[in-house]
C-alpha positions as a printed NumPy array, in Angstrom:
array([[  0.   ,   0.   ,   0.   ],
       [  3.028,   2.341,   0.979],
       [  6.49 ,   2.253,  -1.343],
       [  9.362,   0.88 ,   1.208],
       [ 10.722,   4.715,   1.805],
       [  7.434,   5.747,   3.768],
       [  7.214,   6.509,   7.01 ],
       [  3.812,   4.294,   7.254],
       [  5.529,   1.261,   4.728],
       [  5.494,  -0.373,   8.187],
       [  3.364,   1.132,  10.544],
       [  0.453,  -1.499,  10.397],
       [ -3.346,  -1.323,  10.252],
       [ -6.499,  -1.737,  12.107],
       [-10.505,  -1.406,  10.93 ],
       [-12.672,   0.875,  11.975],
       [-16.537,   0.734,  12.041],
       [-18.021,   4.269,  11.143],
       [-21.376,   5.15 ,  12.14 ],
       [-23.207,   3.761,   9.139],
       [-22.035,   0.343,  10.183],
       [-19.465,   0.174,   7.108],
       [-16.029,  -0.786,   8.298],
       [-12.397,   0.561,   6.667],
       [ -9.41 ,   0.345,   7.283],
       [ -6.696,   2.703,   8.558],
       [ -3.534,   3.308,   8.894],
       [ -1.551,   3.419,  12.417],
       [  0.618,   6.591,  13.102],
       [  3.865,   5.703,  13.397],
       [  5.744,   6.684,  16.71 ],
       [  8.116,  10.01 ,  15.453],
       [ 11.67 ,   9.167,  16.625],
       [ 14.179,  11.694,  16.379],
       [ 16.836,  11.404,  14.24 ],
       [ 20.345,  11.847,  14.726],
       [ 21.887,  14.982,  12.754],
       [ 24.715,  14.821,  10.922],
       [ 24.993,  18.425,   9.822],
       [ 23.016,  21.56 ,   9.251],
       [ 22.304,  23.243,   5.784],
       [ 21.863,  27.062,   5.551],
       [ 18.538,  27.742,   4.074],
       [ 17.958,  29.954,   1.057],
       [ 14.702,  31.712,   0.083],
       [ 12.268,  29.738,  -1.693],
       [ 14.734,  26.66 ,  -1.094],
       [ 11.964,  23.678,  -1.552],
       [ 12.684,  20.954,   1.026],
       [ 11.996,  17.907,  -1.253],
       [ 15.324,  19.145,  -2.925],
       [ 17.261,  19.321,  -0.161],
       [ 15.75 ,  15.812,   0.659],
       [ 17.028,  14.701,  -2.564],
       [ 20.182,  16.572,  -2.302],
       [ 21.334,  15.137,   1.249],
       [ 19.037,  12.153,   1.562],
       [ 19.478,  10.811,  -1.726],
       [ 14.838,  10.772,  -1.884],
       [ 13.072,  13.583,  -2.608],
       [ 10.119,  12.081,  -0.965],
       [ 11.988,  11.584,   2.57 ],
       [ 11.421,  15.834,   3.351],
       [  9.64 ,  13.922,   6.568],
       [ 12.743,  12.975,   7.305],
       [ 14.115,  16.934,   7.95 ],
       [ 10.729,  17.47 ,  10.069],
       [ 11.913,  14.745,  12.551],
       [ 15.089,  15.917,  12.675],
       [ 14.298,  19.045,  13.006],
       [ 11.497,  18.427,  16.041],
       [  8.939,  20.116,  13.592],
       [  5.565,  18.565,  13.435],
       [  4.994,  20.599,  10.362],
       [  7.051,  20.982,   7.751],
       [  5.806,  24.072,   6.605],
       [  7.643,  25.565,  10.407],
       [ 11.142,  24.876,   8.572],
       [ 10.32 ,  27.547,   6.093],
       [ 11.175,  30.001,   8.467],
       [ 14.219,  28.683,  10.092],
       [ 17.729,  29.61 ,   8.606],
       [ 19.695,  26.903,   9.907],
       [ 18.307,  22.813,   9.226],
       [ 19.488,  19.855,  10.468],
       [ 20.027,  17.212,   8.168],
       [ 19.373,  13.575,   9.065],
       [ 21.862,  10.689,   8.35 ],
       [ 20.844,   9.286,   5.463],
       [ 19.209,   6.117,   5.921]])
């Protein structure tokens, strides 16, 4: 359901039955961990962070990757920092 580089590739599921009696299934949040850094990058403006996910992580889609290190539960709160951490690459 989730390509091996998601945070949720191994997170599990469980159903649900909504109110109508149907049942899905969902996905369990995975427990954030933080990450150890192995450097910090110097932020530009307009500097996208699936780039710097590419750049550094070597997967554009791993910019979850700078939240956690980072301790932001947003991504969207790095835009305003100057200094980010970068994760080990994994």
């Amino acid at each position: 359901m989730f390509h091996t580089g998601s945070r949720y590739a191994g997170a599990g599921t469980y159903q649900v039955t909504r109110p109508d009696g149907s049942v899905v299934l969902a996905t369990r949040l995975p427990v954030p961990a933080a990450l150890p850094v192995t450097g910090w990058h110097r932020r530009t403006e307009g500097e996208r962070l699936d780039l710097l996910a590419a750049h550094y992580l070597g997967d554009p889609t791993a910019a979850w990757m700078l939240g956690l290190a980072n301790d932001a539960m947003v991504l969207d709160a790095l835009a305003v920092r100057e200094l980010v951490a970068m994760p080990r690459r994994v």
